[in-house]
N, C-alpha and C positions, 0 to 999 in steps of 0.2 A: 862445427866448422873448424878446418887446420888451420892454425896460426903459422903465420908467415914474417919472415924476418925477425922473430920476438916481438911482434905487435902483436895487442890481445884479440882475438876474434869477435865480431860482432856479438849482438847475442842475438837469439832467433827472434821473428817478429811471431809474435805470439798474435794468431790469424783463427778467424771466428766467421765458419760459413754457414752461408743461410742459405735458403732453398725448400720449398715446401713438397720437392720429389722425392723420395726414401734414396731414391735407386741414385738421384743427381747428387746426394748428399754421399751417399758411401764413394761413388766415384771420384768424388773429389778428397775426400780422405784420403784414397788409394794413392790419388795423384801428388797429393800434398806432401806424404809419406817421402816420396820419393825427388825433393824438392830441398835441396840444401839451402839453410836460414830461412824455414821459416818450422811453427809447431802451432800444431791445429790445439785452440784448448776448450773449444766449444762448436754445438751448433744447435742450431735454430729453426723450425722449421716454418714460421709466419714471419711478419715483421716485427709486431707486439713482442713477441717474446725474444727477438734480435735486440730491441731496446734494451729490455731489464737487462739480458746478458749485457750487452754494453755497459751499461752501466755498472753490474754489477765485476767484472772481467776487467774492464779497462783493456781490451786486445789494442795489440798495433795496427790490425791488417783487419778487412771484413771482406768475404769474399760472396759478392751479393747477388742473390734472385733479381731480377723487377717484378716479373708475373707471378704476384702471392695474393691468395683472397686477404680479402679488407685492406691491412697495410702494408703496402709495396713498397718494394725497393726505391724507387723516389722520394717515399712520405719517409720513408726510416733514411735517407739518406739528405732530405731537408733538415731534419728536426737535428741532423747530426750537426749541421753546418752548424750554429753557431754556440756549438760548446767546446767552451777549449781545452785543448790537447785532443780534438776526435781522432777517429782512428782512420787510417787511411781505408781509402774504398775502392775496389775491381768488382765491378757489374759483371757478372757473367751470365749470361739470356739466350736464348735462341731469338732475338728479336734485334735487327738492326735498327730501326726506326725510332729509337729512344735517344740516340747516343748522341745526338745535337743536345737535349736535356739532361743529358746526364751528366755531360762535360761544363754545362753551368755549374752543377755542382759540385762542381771540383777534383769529378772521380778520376784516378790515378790513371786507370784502363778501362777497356770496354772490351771484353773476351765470349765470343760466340761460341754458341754450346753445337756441335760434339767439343769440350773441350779438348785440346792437343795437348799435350806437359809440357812442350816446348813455349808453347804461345805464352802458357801458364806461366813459366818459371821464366819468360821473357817479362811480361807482366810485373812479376815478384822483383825481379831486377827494378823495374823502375820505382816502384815503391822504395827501395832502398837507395835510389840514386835520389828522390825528390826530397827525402828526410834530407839526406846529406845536405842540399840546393837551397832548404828554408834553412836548416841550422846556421848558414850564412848568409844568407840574402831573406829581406823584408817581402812580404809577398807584395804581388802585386794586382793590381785589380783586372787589367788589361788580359783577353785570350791568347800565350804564348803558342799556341798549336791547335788543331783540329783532327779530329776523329771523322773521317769518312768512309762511308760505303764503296767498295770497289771489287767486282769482282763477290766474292764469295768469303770475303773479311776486308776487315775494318784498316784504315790505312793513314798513319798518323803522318800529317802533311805539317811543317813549322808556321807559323804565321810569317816569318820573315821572308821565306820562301813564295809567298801570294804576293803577285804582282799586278792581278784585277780581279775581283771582283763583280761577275755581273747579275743582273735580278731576272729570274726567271719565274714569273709569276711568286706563288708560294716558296720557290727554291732557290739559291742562291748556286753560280758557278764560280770555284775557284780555280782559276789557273792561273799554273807553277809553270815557271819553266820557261822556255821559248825565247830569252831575249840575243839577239844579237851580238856575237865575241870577236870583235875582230873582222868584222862583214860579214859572218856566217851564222845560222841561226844554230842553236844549239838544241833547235826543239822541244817542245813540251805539252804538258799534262791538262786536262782539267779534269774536275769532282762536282759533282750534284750534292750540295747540301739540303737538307731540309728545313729554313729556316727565311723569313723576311731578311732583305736589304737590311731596314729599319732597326730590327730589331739585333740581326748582328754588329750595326757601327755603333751602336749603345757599349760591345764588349772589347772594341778594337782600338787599340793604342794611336790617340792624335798625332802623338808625335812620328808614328810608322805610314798611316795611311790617312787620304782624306776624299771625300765624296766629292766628287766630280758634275755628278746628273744624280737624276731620281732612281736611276735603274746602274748606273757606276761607282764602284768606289778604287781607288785606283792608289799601289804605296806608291808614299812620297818620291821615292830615289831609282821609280821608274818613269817620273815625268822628265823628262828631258828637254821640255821646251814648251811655249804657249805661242798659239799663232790667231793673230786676229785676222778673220776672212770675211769682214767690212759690215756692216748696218747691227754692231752690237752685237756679231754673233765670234764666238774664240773656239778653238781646240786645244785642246792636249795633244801632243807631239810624244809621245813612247819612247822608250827605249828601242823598242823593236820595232818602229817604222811607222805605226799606227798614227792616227790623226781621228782623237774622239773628242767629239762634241761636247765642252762643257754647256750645263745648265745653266741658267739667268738666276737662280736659285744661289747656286755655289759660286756662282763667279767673284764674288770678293774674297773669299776664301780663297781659293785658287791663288787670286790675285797678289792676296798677299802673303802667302805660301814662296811667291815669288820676287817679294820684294814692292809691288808697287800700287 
């Protein structure tokens, strides 16, 4: 990489792909090749022997299968969690359906195979932007973002950005978007995730959002107001105009979210 201003250049992240296809594996070399910062210095073609390499390599970057016999890109990418300094990790799969678990574990990206170089080296980018983010900031336990299915690739939506939350059966819907500026709406989004209510507000920042109902969760700084509509029963008042029914469940919560 050119240095710029006399500052010294990064060094490359020295990146270790795995993949149990001959053909998925030279492809990504090819791709890699032409990918400024980063240097392939291995690869792997199970998860088992992704390990030792790891181990034995110390790579920055792992550019990971899921769909491997015996140990799959989950199991090599659990067992990474809690060793320190791991290396950072981009799932790359023809499989959209994992990327709610994969983003539990902390993976950097989620890259759907035909891989693009663009997508790739979009990818690669953030892997260098997140080193930079922890080398100053303490991690935190809370989901800052989501990885959803949209269309024909995956579509990173911020958590700050979800303004409700709703349950749909197995699935949860998030939408982005829509609140009112000025008396006009600004329109907006939502995403089908694959994931319980339940088990998403276990990864969601208290202090950003909070559960409403069994089937709501709603962020803080788009309640705009609580209305009681008599015999014990209250709503939430929206930013955008809406009026939804809190739970008997959450309502203290709620309550004193609000003060009283």
């Amino acid at each position: 990489m050119a240095e710029t201003d006399g500052a010294r250049p990064s060094p490359p992240l020295r990146t270790l792909i795995v993949d149990d296809e001959p053909l998925a594996v030279e492809r990504m070399q090819v791709i890699c090749s032409r990918i400024e910062g980063i240097m392939v210095i291995g690869t792997a073609s199970d998860g088992q022997a992704a390990l030792r390499l790891i181990e034995a390599l110390g790579p920055d970057l792992v550019l990971l299968d899921l769909t491997m016999p015996e140990t799959d890109g989950l199991t090599v990418a659990r067992r990474l969690g809690g060793q320190p300094n791991a290396p950072a990790v981009i799932f790359v799969t023809a499989h959209d359906e994992f990327a709610v678990e994969a983003f539990d574990l902390d993976a950097v990206d989620y890259v759907l195979k035909p891989v693009a170089p663009d997508r790739l080296q979009r990818a690669v980018a953030r892997v260098v932007t997140r080193r930079g983010e922890r080398a100053q900031q303490p991690a935190s336990r809370w989901l800052d973002e989501f990885w959803v299915p949209h269309r024909s690739e995956l579509v990173r939506v911020a958590a700050a950005e979800v303004h409700r939350i709703d349950a749909e059966r197995d699935y949860v819907r998030l939408h982005v978007g829509g609140q009112n500026t000025g008396g006009q709406s600004t329109g907006g989004q939502s995403y089908l995730l694959l994931q319980t209510i339940t088990s998403l507000e276990e990864r969601l920042d208290p202090g950003l959002f909070i559960r409403i109902h069994r089937s709501c969760i709603m962020q803080r700084s788009h309640v705009s107001g609580l209305r009681h509509e008599g015999l014990g029963v209250w709503s939430a008042e929206t930013a955008d105009g809406e009026a939804l029914r809190i739970g008997r469940t959450y309502l203290p919560a709620v309550k004193k979210m609000a003060g009283r």
